[in-house]
C-alpha positions in Angstrom: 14.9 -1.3 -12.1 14.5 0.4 -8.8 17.9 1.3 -6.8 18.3 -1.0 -3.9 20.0 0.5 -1.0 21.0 -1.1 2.5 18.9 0.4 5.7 22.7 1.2 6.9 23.6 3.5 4.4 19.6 5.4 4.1 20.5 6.2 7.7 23.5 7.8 7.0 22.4 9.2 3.5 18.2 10.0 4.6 18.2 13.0 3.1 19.9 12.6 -0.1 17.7 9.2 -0.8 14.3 11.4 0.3 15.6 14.0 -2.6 15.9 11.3 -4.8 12.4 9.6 -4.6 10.7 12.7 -3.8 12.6 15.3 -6.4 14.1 12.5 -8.7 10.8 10.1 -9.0 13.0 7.2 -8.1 11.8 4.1 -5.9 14.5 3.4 -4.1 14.2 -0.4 -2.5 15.8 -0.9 1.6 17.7 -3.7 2.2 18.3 -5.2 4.9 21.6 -8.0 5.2 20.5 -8.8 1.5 17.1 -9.1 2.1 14.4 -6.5 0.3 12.5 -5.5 3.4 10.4 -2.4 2.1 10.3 0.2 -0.5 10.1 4.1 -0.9 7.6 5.7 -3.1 7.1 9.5 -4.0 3.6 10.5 -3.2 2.0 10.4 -7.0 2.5 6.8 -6.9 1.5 6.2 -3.5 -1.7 8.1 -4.8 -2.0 6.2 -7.8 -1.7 2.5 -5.6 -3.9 3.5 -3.3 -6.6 4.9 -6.1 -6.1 1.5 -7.5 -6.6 -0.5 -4.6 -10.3 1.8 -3.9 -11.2 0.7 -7.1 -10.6 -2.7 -6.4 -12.0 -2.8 -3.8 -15.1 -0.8 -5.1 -15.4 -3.6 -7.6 -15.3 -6.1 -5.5 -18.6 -4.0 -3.4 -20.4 -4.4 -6.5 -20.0 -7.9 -7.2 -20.7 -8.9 -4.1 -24.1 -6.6 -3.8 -24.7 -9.0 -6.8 -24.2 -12.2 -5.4 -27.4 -13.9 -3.9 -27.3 -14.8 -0.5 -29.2 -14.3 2.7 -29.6 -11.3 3.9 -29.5 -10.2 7.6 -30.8 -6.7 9.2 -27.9 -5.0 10.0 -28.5 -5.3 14.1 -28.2 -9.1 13.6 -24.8 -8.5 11.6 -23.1 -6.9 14.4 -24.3 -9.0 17.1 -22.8 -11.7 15.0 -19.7 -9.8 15.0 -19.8 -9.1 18.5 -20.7 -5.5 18.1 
């Protein structure tokens, strides 16, 4: 369970807290008057979330390449878009 820590004291202990998720590979969670309001990650799992969200998002390319529908020349795509 990740360490949950108010934004109050991360200001007065930024360092210590960037050791620990950086050094210590611990997410730590800010709070903020009780309320979870973002999280800190050490850069391999920032990696790996964003490596899965490409091949999410990769997949979800590929299926829609797959789906029929009408298809528009690009020029006529990004008038529509207002481009």
């Amino acid at each position: 369970m990740p360490t949950k820590i108010s934004t109050a004291d991360a200001r007065k202990n930024l360092s210590n807290i960037v050791n620990r998720v950086s050094f210590g590979k611990e997410p730590i969670i800010l709070t903020r008057r009780g309320e979870e309001i973002a999280a800190l990650i050490g850069m391999d799992e920032l990696r790996l979330l964003q490596e899965i969200e490409d091949r999410i998002d990769i997949e979800d390319a590929l299926k829609a390449i797959k789906e029929p529908g009408d298809d528009i020349p690009a020029d006529k795509f990004w008038k529509k878009l207002g481009l």
